[in-house]
C-alpha positions, 0 to 999 in steps of 0.5 A: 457408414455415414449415417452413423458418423452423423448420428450423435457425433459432430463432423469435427470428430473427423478432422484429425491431428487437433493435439499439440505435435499438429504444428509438424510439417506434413499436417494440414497447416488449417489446423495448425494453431499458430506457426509452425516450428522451424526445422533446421536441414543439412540441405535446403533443396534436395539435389541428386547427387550421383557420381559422373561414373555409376557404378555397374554391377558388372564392376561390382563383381570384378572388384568382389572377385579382386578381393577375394570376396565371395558374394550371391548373386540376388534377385536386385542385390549382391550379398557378401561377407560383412566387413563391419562384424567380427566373425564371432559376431555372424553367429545367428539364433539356431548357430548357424553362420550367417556370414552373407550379411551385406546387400550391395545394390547391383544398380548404384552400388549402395550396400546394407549390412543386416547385422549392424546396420551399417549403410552407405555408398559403394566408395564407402564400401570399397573404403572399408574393404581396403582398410581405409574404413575404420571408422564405419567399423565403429558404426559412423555408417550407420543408417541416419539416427532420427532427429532426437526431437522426432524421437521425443515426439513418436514416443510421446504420441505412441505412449498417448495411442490406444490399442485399438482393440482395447478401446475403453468406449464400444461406441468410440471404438466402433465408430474407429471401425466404421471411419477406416473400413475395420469393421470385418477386422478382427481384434487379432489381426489389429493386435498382431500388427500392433495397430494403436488408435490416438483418440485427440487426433482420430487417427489410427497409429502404425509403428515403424519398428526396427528389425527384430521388432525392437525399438521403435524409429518411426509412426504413420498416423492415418486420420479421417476426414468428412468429404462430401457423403464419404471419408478422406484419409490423411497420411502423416509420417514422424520423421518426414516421408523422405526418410521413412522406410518403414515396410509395415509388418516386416517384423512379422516375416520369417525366414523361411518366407518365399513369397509376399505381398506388397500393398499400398496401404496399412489397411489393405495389409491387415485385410489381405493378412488376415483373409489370405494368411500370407505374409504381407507388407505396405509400402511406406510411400504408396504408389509415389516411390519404392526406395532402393533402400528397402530392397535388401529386405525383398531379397529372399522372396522367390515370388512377389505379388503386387496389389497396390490399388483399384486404379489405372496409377495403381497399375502403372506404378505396380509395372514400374516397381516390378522393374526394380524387384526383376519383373521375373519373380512379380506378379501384378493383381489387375485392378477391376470392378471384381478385384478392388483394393484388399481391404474393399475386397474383405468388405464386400466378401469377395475370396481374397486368395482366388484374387491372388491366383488372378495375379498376371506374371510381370516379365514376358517376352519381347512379343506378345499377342493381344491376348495378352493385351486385352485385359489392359486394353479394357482397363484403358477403356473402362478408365477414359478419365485415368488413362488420359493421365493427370489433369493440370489444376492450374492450366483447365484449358490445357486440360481441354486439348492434351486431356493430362499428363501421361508417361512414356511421352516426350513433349517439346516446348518453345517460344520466341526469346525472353518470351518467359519459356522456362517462367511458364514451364516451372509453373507447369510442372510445379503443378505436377509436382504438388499432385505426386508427380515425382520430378527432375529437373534438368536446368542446363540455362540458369541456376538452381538457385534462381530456378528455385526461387521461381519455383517457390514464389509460383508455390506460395503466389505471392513475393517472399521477399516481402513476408520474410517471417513466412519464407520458413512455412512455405520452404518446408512445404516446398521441401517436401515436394517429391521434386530433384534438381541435376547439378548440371550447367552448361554444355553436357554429353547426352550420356552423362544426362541420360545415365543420371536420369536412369539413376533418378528414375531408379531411385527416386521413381521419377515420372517426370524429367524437364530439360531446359533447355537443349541447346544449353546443353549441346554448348559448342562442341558441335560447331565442326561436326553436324549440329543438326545431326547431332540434335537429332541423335540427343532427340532420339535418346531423350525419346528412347527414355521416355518409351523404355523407362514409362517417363515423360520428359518434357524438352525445351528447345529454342526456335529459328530466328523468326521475323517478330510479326509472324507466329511460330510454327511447328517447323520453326523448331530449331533443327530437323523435322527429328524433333517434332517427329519424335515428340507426342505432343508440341507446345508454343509459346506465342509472344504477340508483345511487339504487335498488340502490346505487352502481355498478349501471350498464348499458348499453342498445342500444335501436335496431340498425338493422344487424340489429335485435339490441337488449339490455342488459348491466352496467358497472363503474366502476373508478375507479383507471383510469376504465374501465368493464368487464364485471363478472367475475362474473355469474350471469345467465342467459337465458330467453325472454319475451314483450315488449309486442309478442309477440315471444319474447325472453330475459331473465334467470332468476335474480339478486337482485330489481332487479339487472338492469333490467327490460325486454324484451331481451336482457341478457348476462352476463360468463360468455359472455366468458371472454376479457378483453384484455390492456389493459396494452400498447396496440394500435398 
């Protein structure tokens, strides 16, 4: 494939989106000529907004029954009669009434009328029901109207893309083939799904069309980029990912459907559609998120089957949608050397739907046998590098000892008082978050505000108070981030957090929740009961999530008062051995300033339960941009010692007295990472 791109075509006809809408946000800003348009929001950060009381979906039945409202029970949804639709209105095609039109959300409550369009919350529904309503009955529920600017743009670039399978040049169209993996797709497979090539920016051009196949609300242009001996893909969608729900190929679904596939990419539902002929759809986010907003359109599949990729993230995040589809009608292809991504699978001829047979149910009971587990088993072991999670760009050494970043897992972080604890953590898990981490972020200590502003400095590593004229470049980078904030400040009850965790998680698949810190959050309500049997009990819970909802969830505690010249342990975690019981994985802040001089900090991992590696490495603050980083030279070497336990482990053999701290691990210097990342442009 590659000798065909080189041959007689330069690289440059690879890199995509050079017309004039490159200037979007969700393009890469290198090629941007000049600076980006300036885009105005309701919100300047997105919050998670959700009431203090969710609703169940017990309650939702109870108050459809008070009202005299028949409703189904779905699969995730309720449906029942639409308030918004005259009765004459309900007739569908064949005459039939299709009264049943709205889709109620069984875990939020938010509800979708087929037949207008009309959304909104569960309170807006009640509105509605009770008279109080009017207005949605004119159509100020409906779903969020596109930016007319947004709508100028996809149907000016629509209007420029080319069938594919009308290509003027054979050699131009065959080179599109070739650089997306189309080459044993045929012309009515692109023609069905009505897939346009944009020959400025060589990117193929999906459109996203409103049900029925009529009007088009949105686009997904793929583009190709040369990477190495082999091609990169870039994804950019009109209007910005957050708002675009587009199931591509839905328009292509009948009624009569009972069963689906879901994929992961456009590509891999044109192969799979045209190998198998069942009825396909790709999700418009990926892996990253399955919003509860597409639900009511998966409400009348008895069967789902899941085949999002041919990787260990693909797999887990196949799990975690089938939670929110009932796990009892999914079905979840194993990736493997045999059973690749579908568009892969088409390609090297392998049968498609003896793949699909393969598919293993997603529900089963509460015990289960290792037959049933052999297969993931082998999965973690022939994937040593995915299974080990996500590895930190801006962190190597931390890499070295917990190996990445892994869900279900509780990690406990602490550090002596003003040492920079939630300085560091922002920067931690902001570099999750610009590599699809989704992100929650619970600040109980300081405001949202103020943890932003951090946050957007660490992003763009560099003082925006100083390059004013560059703050709106770097906050729609920022804002696209998939990163959620709680509104909470202060004293919280444990319920209240978790229940708003679970909603995040359920709505925005979040993978990652950040709580800073705990004792902010307990307050003072504990001062006559047990505090520390209370801290245990909050422990316990925050644990409890991570196994149940497959979430890490990093927790900030404050140590015990300490003399400044010793260390910090494991055991000075402020209450009971619950916490460090509980945790996967124990981090400390080590703060030498009082003894060696400002700025000597080093981070500590003191527990790995993954595979037992346990160390120390140095920080440097740089105050300009709040980072912390590895200091660029190091003249720390390793030698093995024996700790209190006789084991043989290493530590430094030459330095000044007292620059490393003293302990019986492993302490890593920057030598062993000559690699620095490049934090100037921000990983999408």
């Amino acid at each position: 494939m590659w000798v065909l791109l080189r041959g007689g075509y330069p690289l440059r006809m690879l890199l995509p989106l050079r017309a004039e809408w490159m200037g979007r946000r969700g393009l890469p800003r290198s090629l941007a000529p000049g600076p980006p348009r300036r885009r105005y929001r309701k919100e300047a950060l997105p919050a998670l907004e959700v009431p203090v009381l969710p609703v169940t979906a017990t309650e939702i039945r109870q108050y459809l029954r008070a009202h005299g409202i028949p409703f189904q029970d779905g699969h995730s949804c309720l449906r029942a009669p639409s308030p918004f639709v005259k009765a004459l209105e309900l007739k569908d095609q064949s005459g039939a009434t299709a009264s049943f039109s709205v889709f109620i959300d069984k875990t939020t409550g938010r509800f979708l009328c087929m037949t207008s369009l009309a959304e909104g919350s569960w309170e807006d529904f009640q509105a509605s029901v009770e008279g109080q309503g009017d207005g949605a009955r004119e159509g100020i529920l409906l779903g969020e109207a596109p930016e007319a600017e947004d709508s100028e743009e996809v149907r000016r670039i629509w209007d420029r893309a080319i069938p594919l399978w009308e290509l003027p040049e054979p050699v131009e169209g065959q080179l599109a083939r070739v650089m997306f993996g189309l080459t044993k797709v045929t012309d009515d497979t692109l023609r069905r799904f009505n897939v346009r090539y944009l020959w400025s920016a060589r990117s193929l051009v999906f459109p996203w069309l409103s049900p029925g196949g009529v009007g088009l609300r949105g686009l997904k242009l793929l583009g190709a980029e040369g990477q190495g001996d082999g091609v990169q893909y870039k994804e950019t969608t009109i209007p910005r990912p957050g708002v675009y729900y587009n199931l591509f190929g839905l328009p292509l679904i009948s009624r009569r459907d009972v069963e689906v596939v879901l994929t992961s990419r456009e590509l891999d539902s044109l192969a799979l559609n045209q190998a198998t002929g069942l009825p396909t759809l790709a999700l418009p986010r990926g892996i990253a998120c399955l919003p509860p907003a597409l639900l009511p359109y998966l409400e009348q599949f008895r069967r789902i089957v899941l085949w999002l990729g041919d990787d260990l993230r693909s797999w887990e995040a196949a799990k975690l949608f089938a939670r929110k589809l009932n796990p009892k009608r999914c079905s979840l292809v194993r990736p493997g050397d045999q059973q690749p991504r579908p568009l892969e699978a088409l390609n090297r001829g392998l049968n498609l739907s003896r793949i699909l047979r393969t598919a293993l149910p997603a529900w089963h009971k509460s015990i289960v046998s290792f037959r049933q587990l052999r297969e993931e088993v082998l999965g973690e072991l022939s994937n040593v590098e995915q299974a080990a999670g996500i590895r930190w760009n801006r962190f190597p050494d931390l890499n070295r000892l917990l190996k990445g970043h892994r869900k279900g897992e509780l990690t406990v972080f602490t550090g002596p008082t003003g040492s920079g604890k939630t300085t560091f953590i922002s920067e931690y898990a902001l570099d999750l978050c610009t590599q699809g981490v989704n992100t929650l972020w619970g600040s109980f200590e300081i405001s949202n505000v103020r943890l932003a502003r951090v946050m957007l400095t660490q992003f763009a590593v560099g003082r925006l108070e100083e390059q004013l004229d560059k703050y709106d470049e770097w906050a729609d980078r920022f804002e696209d981030l998939p990163l959620y904030f709680m509104t909470f400040h202060g004293q919280q009850s444990i319920r209240t957090v978790i229940d708003t965790m679970q909603h995040a998680v359920y709505v925005y698949d979040i993978c990652h929740v950040v709580i800073d810190n705990l004792q902010f959050m307990m307050g003072h309500e504990q001062l006559s009961t047990d505090r520390i049997a209370a801290q245990d009990y909050i422990v316990g819970a925050f644990r409890k999530f991570a196994t149940d909802n497959s979430c890490h969830v990093t927790l900030v505690i404050h140590p015990r008062k300490e003399d400044d010249d010793k260390e910090l342990q494991t055991a000075s975690i402020f209450g009971s051995a619950k916490a460090s019981q509980e945790a996967d994985n124990v981090l400390i802040l080590q703060d030498r300033k009082l003894v060696t001089g400002p700025g000597k900090r080093y981070l500590q991992v003191s527990k790995n339960r993954f595979d037992g590696d346990v160390g120390v490495f140095p920080l440097e603050f740089n105050k300009s941009s709040l980072t912390f980083s590895i200091p660029p030279k190091s003249k720390a070497r390793l030698k093995k010692v024996k700790d209190d336990n006789g084991l043989v482990t290493k530590k430094p053999s030459s330095g000044k007295k007292g620059a490393v701290p003293q302990n019986s691990e492993t302490c890593l210097g920057q030598s062993h990472h000559p690699y620095q990342p490049d934090l100037s442009k921000p990983s999408r």
